[in-house]
N, C-alpha and C positions, 0 to 999 in steps of 0.2 A: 177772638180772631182779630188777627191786625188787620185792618181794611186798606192802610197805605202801601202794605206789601202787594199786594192784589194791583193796583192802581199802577204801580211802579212797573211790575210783571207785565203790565199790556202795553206800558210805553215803553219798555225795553225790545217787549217781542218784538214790537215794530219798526222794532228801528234797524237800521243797517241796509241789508239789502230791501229788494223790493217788498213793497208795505205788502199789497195782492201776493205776490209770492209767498210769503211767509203767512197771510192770514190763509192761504189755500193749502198749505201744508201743514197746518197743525195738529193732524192727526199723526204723521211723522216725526213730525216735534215732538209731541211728547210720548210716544214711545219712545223714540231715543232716551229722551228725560231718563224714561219710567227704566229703562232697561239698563242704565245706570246704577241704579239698584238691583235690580234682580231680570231676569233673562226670560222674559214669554214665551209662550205659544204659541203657535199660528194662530189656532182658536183666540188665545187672549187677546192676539193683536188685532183678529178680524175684529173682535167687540170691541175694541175700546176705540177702534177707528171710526165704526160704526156711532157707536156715542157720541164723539167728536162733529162728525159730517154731522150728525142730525141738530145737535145742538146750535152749528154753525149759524144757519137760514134763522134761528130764533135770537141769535145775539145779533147778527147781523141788522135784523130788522126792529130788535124791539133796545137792545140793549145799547152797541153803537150809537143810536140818534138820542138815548140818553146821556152816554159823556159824552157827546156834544153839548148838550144842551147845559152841561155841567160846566164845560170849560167855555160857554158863552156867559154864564153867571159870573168866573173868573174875571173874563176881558171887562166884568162892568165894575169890580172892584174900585173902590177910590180910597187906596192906601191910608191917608191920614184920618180917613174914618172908620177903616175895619176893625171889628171889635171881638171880642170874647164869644159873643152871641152867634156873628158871622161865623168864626168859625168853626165852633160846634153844629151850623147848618151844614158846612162842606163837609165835615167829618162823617156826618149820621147819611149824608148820600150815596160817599163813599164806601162807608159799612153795606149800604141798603146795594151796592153791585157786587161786594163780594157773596155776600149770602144771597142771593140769587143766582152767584155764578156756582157757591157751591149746593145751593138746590138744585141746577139742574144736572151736574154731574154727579149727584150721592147715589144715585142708582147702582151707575157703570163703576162706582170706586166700591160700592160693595158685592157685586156679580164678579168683581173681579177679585177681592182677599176671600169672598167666599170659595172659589175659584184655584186659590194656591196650591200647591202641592208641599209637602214637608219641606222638599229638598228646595223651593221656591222662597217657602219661609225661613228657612235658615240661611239663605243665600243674604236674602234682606238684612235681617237680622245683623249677620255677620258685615257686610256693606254699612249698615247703619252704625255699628261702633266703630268702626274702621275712623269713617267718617267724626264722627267726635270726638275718638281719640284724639284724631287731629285737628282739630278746631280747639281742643286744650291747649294742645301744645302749642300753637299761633296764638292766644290769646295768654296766654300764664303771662303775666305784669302782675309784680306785687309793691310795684313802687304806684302810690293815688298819683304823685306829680304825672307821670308820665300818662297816664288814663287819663289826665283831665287836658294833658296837650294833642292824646288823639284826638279826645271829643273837640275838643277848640279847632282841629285841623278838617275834622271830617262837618264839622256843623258846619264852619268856613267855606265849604267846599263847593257844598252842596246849595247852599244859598245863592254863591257865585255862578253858579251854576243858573237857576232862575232870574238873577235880577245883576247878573256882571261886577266888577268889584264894589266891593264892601267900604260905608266910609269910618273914617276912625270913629265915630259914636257906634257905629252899628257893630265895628270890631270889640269896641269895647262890650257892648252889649255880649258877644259869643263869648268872650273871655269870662266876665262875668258868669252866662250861663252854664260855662264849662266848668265853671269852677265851683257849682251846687249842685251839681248831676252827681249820683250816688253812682257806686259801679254797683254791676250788676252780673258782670261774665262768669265769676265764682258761683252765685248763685243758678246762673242759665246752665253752669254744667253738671248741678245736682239735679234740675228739670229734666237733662238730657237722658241722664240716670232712669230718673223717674218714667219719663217718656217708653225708654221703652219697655219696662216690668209693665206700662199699659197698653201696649202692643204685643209682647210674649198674651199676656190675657185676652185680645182682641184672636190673637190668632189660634188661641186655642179655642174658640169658639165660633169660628168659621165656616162651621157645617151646620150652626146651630141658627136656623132662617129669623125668631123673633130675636134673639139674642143679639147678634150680630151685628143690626142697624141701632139698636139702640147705645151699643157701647162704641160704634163707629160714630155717630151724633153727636156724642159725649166727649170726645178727643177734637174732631174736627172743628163743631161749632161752640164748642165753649173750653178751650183749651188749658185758658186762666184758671181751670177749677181745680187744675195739677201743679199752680204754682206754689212754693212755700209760702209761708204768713211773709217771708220776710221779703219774698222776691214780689209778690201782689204788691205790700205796700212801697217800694221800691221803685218799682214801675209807673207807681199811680204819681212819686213824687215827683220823677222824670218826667213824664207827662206832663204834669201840669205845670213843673219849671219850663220845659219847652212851649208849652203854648205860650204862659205870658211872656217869653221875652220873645215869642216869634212875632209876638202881635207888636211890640215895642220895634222892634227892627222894620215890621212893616209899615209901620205909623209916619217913619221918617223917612221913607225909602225917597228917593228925587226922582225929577220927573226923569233923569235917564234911564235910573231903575225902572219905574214904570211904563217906560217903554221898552224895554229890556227885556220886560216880566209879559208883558203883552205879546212880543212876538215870540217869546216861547210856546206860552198858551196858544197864539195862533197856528204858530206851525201844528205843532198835536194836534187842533183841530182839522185841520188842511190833510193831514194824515188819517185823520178817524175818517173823512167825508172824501176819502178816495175809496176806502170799500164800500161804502154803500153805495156807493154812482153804480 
């Protein structure tokens, strides 16, 4: 399970309109989400809204004053010392809120596919290829040059993003790491393949009560275990080229960066510690 996708997902939800509004509505949220895919039931909707409300008072109170406390460890950073170590701690924290965010929802995600109907599951189904057909198509690049000038524009991006322009060492540094990143999109589209022959099999067994959470457990919390030999090690190599030159760019960041990178952090905080007032 990617943990940074989770992390991203709650600072996106929150952003835009009002923070309270949107954390008050996310039982509507994501039924919408959800019915992008495939079209509920009243009943479906009552549960899963139900799921949502209950779950809320427990994130609100136990999880929220955790990334707080997370992005107060951030603001104490002192870039030219963060190391390897530091950030394999942020990383395993991060993991440790998505796997609690999806323990407490596994319930309602599986009362609800056990829950489907045929014409429900093929709705999905069909929705879900539809979907990666098209994410082929936007991604088919068979030229590396030009993959490695995404990745150089979108690592650039996003950096700037947290700590404001980049300086030419630290550019150099993205060039460099763009330029040792393996692609990997050809191989994510044989997963997507994969993915859902493990979903045809998920839903055929949807009536079946011990079955059921076991091969939903098995997709959800360990998703890697459906990658190829060649997309796992792959992954693992992108990984760990991105760590080390992320810690290299962080090492030399200036103090404008650091204050940069501070009032990011602070704002998200200033936004997590409005819902819990």
């Amino acid at each position: 399970m990617r943990c940074w996708v989770i992390w991203l997902a709650i600072c996106l939800s929150l952003s835009g309109c009002g923070t309270k509004l949107v954390y008050e509505n996310l039982d509507w949220l994501t039924i919408r989400y959800v019915e992008e895919f495939v079209e509920l039931d009243r009943e479906q909707q009552s549960h899963l809204s139900e799921a949502i409300n209950n779950a809320s008072e427990w994130h609100r109170s136990d999880e929220i004053p955790a990334y707080i406390e997370e992005l107060d460890q951030l603001l104490l950073i002192s870039p030219d010392q963060f190391s390897l170590e530091q950030f394999y701690l942020h990383e395993e924290r991060l993991r440790g809120f998505s796997v609690r965010l999806l323990d407490e929802f596994f319930p309602a995600i599986t009362a609800l596919v056990a829950k489907m109907s045929d014409e429900q599951v093929e709705q999905f189904m069909d929705t879900l290829r539809v979907r990666h057909i098209k994410f082929k198509q936007q991604k088919q690049i068979d030229d590396k040059s030009e993959w490695t000038e995404r990745y150089q524009n979108r690592i650039s991006e996003n950096l700037s993003d947290w700590v404001g322009p980049l300086t030419p060492l630290q550019q150099t540094f993205v060039e460099q790491w763009a330029s040792e990143l393996l692609v990997t999109t050809p191989l994510w589209f044989e997963y997507q393949t994969q993915l859902r022959v493990e979903l045809v099999n998920i839903f055929s067994h949807r009536q079946n009560t011990e079955q059921l959470p076991i091969l939903l457990r098995q997709l959800l919390y360990t998703p890697e275990q459906f990658y190829s030999a060649e997309l796992a090690a792959r992954i693992t190599h992108n990984s760990d080229i991105g760590r080390a030159y992320l810690i290299k760019i962080i090492n030399v960041m200036t103090e404008k960066q650091t204050l940069y990178f501070r009032q990011e952090v602070q704002d998200w905080r200033d936004i997590l510690a409005q819902i819990v007032r």
